[in-house]
C-alpha positions as CSV (number, residue, x, y, z in Angstrom):
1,X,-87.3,-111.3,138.1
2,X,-88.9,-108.5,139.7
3,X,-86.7,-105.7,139.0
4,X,-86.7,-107.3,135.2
5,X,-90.5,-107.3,134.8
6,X,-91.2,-104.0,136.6
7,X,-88.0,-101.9,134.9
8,X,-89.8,-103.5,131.8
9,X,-92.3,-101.1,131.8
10,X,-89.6,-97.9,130.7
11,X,-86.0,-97.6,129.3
12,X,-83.0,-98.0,130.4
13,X,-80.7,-95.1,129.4
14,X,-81.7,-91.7,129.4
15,X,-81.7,-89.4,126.1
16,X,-80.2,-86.2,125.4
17,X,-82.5,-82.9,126.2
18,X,-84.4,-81.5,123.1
19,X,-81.8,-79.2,121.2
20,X,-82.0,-76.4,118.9
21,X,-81.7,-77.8,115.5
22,X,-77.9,-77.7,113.9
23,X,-78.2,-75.7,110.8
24,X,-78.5,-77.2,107.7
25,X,-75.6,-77.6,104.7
26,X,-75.1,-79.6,101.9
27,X,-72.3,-80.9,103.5
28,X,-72.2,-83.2,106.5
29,X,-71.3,-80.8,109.8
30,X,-69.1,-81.7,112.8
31,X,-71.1,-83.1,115.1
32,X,-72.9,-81.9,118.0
33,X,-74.3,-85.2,119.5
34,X,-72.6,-87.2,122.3
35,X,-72.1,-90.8,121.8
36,X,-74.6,-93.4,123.9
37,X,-71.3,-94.1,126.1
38,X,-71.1,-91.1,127.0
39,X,-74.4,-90.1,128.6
40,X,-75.7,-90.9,131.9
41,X,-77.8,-93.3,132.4
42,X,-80.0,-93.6,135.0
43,X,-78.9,-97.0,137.3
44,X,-82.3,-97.7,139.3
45,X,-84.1,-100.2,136.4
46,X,-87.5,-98.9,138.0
47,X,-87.5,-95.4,137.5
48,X,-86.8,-94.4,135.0
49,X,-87.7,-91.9,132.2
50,X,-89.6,-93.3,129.1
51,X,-88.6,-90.7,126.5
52,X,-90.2,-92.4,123.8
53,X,-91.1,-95.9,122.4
54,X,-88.3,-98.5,122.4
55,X,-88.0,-99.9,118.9
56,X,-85.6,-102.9,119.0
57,X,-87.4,-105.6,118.1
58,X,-87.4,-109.5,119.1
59,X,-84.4,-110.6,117.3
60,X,-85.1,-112.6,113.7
61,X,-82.0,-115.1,115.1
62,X,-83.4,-115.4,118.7
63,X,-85.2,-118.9,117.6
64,X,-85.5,-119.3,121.7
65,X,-87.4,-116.2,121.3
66,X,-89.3,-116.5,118.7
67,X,-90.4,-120.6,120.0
68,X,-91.7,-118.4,123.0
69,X,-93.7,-116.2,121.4
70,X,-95.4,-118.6,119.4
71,X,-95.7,-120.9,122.4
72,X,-98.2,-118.1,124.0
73,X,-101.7,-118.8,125.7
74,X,-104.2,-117.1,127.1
75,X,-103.3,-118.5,130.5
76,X,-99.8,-117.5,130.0
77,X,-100.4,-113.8,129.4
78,X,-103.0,-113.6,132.0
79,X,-100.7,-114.9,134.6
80,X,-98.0,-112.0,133.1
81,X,-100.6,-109.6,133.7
82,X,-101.4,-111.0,137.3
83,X,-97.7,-111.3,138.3
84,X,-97.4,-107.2,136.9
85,X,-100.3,-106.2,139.0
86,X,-99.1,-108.0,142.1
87,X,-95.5,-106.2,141.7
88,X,-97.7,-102.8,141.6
89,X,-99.1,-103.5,144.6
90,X,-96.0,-103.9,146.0
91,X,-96.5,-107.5,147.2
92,X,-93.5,-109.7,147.2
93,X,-91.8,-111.8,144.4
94,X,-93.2,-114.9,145.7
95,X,-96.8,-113.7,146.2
96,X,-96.6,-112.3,142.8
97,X,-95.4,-115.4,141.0
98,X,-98.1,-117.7,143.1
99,X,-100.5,-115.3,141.6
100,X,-99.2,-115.5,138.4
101,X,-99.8,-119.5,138.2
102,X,-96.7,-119.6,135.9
103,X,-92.8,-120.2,137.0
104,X,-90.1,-117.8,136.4
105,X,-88.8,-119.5,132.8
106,X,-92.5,-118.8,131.2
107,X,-92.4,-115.3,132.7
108,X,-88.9,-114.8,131.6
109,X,-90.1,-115.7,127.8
110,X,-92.7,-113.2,127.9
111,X,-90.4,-110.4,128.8
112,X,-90.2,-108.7,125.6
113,X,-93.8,-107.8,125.9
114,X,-93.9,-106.1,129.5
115,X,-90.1,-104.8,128.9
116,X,-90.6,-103.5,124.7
117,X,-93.9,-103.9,123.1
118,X,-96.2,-103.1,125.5
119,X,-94.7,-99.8,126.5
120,X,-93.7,-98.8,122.9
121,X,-97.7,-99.7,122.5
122,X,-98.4,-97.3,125.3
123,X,-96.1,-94.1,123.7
124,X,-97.5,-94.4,120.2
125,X,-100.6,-94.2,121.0
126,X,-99.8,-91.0,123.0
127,X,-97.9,-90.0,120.1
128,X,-101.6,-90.8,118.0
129,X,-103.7,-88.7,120.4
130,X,-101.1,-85.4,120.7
131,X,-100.8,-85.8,116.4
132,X,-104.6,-85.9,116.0
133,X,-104.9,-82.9,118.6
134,X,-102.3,-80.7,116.3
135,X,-104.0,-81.0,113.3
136,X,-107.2,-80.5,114.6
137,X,-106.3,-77.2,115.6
138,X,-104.5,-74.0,113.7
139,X,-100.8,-75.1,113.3
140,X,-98.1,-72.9,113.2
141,X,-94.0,-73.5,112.2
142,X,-93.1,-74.9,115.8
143,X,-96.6,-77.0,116.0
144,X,-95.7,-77.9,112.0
145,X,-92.4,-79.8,113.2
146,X,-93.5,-81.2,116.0
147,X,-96.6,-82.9,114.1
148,X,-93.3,-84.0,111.2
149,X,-91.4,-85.5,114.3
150,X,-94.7,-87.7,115.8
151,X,-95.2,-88.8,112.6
152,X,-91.7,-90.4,111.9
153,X,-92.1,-91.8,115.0
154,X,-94.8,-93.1,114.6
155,X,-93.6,-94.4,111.4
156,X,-90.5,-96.2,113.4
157,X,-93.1,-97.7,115.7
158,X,-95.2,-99.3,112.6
159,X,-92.0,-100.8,111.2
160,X,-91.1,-101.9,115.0
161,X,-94.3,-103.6,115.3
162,X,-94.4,-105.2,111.9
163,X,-91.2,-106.7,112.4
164,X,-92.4,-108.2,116.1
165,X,-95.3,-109.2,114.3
166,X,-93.9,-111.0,111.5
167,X,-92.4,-113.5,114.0
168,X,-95.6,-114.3,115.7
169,X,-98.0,-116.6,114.3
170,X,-101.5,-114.8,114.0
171,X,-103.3,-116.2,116.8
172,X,-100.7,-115.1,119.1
173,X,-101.0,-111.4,117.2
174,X,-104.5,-112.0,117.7
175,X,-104.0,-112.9,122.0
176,X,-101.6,-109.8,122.0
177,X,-103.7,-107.7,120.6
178,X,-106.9,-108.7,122.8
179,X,-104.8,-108.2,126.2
180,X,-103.3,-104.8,124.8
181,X,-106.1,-102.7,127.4
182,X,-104.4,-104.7,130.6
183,X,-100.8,-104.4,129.9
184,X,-101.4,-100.3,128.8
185,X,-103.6,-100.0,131.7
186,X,-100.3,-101.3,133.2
187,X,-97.7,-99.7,131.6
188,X,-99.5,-96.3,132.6
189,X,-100.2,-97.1,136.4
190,X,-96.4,-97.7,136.5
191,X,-95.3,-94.6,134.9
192,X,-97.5,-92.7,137.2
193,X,-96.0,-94.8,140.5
194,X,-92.7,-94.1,138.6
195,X,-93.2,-90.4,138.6
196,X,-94.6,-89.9,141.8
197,X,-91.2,-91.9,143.5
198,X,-89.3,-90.0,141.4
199,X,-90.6,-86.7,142.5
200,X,-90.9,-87.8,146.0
201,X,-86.9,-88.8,145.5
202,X,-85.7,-85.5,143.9
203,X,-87.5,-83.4,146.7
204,X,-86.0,-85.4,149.6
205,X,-82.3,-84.3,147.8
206,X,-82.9,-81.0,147.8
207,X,-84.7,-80.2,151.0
208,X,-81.5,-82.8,152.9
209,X,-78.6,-82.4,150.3
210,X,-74.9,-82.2,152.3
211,X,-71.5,-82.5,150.8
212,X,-71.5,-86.1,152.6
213,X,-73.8,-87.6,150.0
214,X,-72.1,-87.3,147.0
215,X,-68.9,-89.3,148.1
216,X,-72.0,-92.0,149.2
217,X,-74.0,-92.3,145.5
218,X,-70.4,-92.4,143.6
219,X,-70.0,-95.4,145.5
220,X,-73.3,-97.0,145.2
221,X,-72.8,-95.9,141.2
222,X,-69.5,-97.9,141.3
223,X,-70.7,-101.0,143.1
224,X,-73.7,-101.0,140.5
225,X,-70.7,-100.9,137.8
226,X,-69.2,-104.1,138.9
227,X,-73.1,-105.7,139.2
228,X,-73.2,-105.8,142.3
229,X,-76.7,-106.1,143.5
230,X,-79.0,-103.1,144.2
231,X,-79.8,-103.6,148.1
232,X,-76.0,-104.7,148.3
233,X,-74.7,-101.6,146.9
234,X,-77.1,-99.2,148.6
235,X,-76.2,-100.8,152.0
236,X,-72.1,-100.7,150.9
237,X,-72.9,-96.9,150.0
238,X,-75.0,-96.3,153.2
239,X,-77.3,-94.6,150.8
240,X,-80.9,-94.8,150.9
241,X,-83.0,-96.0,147.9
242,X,-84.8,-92.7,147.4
243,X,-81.4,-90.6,148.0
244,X,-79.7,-92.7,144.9
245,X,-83.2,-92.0,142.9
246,X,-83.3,-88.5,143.5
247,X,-79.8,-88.1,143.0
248,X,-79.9,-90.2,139.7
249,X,-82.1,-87.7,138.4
250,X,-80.3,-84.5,139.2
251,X,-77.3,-85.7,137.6
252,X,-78.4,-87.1,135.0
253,X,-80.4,-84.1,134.2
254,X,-77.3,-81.6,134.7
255,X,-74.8,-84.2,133.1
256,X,-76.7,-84.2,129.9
257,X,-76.6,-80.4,129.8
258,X,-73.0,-80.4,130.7
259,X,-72.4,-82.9,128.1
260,X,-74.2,-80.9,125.4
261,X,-71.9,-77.8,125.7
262,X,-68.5,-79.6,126.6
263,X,-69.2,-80.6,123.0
264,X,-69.7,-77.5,121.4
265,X,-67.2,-76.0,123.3
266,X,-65.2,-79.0,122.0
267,X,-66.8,-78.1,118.7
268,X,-66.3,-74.4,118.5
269,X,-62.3,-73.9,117.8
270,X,-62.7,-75.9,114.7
271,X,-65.6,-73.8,113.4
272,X,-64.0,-71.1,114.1
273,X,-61.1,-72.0,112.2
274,X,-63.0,-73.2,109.3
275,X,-64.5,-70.0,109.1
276,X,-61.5,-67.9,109.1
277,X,-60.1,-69.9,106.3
278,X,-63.5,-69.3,104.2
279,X,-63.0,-65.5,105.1
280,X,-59.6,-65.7,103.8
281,X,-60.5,-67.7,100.8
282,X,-63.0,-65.3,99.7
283,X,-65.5,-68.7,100.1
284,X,-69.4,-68.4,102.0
285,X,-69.1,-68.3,105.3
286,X,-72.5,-68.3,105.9
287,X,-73.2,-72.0,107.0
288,X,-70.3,-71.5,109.6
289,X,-71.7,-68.5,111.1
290,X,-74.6,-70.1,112.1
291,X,-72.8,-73.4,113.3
292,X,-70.9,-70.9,115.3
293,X,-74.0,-69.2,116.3
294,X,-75.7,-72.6,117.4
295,X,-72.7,-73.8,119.2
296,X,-72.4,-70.6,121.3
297,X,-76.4,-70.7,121.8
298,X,-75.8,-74.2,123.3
299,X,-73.0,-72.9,125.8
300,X,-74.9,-69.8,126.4
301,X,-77.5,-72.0,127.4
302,X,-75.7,-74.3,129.8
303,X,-74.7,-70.9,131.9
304,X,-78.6,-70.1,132.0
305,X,-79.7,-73.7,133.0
306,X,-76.9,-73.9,135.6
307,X,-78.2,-70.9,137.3
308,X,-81.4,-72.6,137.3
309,X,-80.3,-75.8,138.5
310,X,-78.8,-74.2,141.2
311,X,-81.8,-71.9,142.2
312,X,-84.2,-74.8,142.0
313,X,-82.1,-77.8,143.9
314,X,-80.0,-75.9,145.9
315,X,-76.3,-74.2,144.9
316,X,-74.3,-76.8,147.2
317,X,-75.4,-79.8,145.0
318,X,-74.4,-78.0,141.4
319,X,-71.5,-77.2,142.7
320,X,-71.0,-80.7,144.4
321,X,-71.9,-82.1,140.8
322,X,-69.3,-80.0,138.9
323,X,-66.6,-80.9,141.3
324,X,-67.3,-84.7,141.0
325,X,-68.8,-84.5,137.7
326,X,-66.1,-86.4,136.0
327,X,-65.7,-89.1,138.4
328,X,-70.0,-89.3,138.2
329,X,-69.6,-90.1,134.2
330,X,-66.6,-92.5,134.8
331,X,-69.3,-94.4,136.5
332,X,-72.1,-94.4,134.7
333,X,-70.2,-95.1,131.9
334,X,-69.0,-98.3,133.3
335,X,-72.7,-99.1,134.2
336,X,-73.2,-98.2,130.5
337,X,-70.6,-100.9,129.8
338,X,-71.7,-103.8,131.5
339,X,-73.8,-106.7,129.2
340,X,-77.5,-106.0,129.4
341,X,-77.2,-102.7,131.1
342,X,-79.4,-101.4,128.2
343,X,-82.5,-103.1,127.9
């Protein structure tokens, strides 16, 4: 229950980096994207990244659901809110649920709030304040897009929360509305508790990295694979938490850069092809050009951030990531597998 309620406050998986936009056609162009499967994601439920607001709403078939929504009180999400706050302050499950005044089956039906809504709450209002700042000021092309891309997502997170809200009778839209304050006063103190683990994690890798380590997190990754439970597999691994944190992050920031160009390397023969027929055909070649162009971008890129990588976090862990990087997906893509390993 406690890593449920606490990991409910970010996501699960972790997105792909911000690319350079693909160019445009008329027709549809081979992609550039990397299926969910096949990108990292980031095993410790409690820190992770929170890339933006989750939009999968309570399901219209989940009558179980649904019941508990409209079976809400006051007392109920107060005691949600007490059992959150006791987590924070890193008091025990028991302590926390004795301060809650509830048992583990009401909590459990108020998930969706602490794991979706609430933290989905939390982004788009960030997304609100950062819109209202661009438009307040001079905007140029890049500040133009970016003010385009907050507002379709804040249009996804209107449509996420009138679909929640259609399910919830209107004094319970009423009680989630009134306790919004606590639970984002929440949701925030957790991503900063989140953050400052996660930095504390990623600098304890780099200053203590060895070749040893590796072998250790690929087997904590695989015991997570089969379920097995966190402290189990840490203990199995002879990993430490903050080790499997820190490295979590380092690979899944370099596997997601890795993954990008593998694809347009993947990508590029094709194009290349394509635009030798168009030469030959006397056709445009225009569009393939640039696809070219972008897809060499993206691998020209991937040299200059693994030269980075290595300068920042040491050149013993890139190189131990590329030599184990395919064994490191295997096993996040069997985390990625399991039921309910993406919340």
């Amino acid at each position: 229950m406690k890593t449920a309620l606490i990991s409910a406050l970010s996501t699960a998986l972790l997105s792909l980096p911000t690319q350079t936009a693909a160019p445009q056609a008329t027709a549809p162009a081979p992609t550039a994207t990397i299926s969910p499967a096949a990108q990292p994601a980031d095993p410790h439920a409690g820190h992770q990244h929170a890339h933006g607001p989750s939009q999968t709403p309570l399901p219209a078939t989940d009558k179980a659901s649904q019941e508990a929504m409209n079976a809400m009180t006051e007392a109920k999400l107060t005691g949600l809110a007490a059992y959150l706050r006791a987590l924070l302050n890193d008091e025990s499950d028991e302590a926390a649920l004795r301060k809650s005044k509830l048992d583990l089956p009401t909590l459990d039906s108020l998930a969706f709030l602490s794991e979706r809504y609430y933290p989905a709450r939390a982004k788009a209002l960030e997304f609100e304040a950062e819109l209202a700042r661009l438009k307040a000021a001079p905007q140029g092309k890049a500040e133009a897009t970016r003010a385009r891309s907050l507002q379709q997502m804040l249009g996804a997170h209107e449509r996420f929360r009138g679909q929640f809200f259609q399910q919830v009778k209107e004094e319970n839209r009423a009680l989630i509305d009134k306790h919004e304050p606590t639970f984002l006063a929440l949701v925030r103190e957790q991503q900063a508790k989140r953050a400052k683990i996660q930095a504390e994690s990623v600098e304890l890798v780099r200053k203590n990295f060895d070749e040893s380590l590796m072998p250790r997190f690929i087997a904590y990754l695989s015991a997570r694979a089969t379920r097995t439970p966190e402290r189990q597999a840490l203990a199995t691994a002879k990993i430490e938490e903050k080790q499997a944190i820190g490295l979590s992050m380092l690979v899944s920031e370099y596997g997601r850069q890795k993954m990008t160009a593998r694809q347009a390397e993947k990508e590029l023969p094709a194009a290349r092809q394509r635009l030798k027929a168009a030469q030959t055909g006397g056709r445009s070649t225009s569009f393939e050009e640039r696809l070219i162009q972008h897809y060499e971008a993206q691998l020209t890129g991937f040299e200059s951030f693994k030269a980075s990588f290595a300068q920042k976090n040491g050149a013993k862990l890139q190189a131990a990531i590329e030599a184990n990087f395919d064994a490191l997906m295997a096993a996040y893509q069997r985390q990625a597998a399991q039921p309910g390993s993406a919340r």
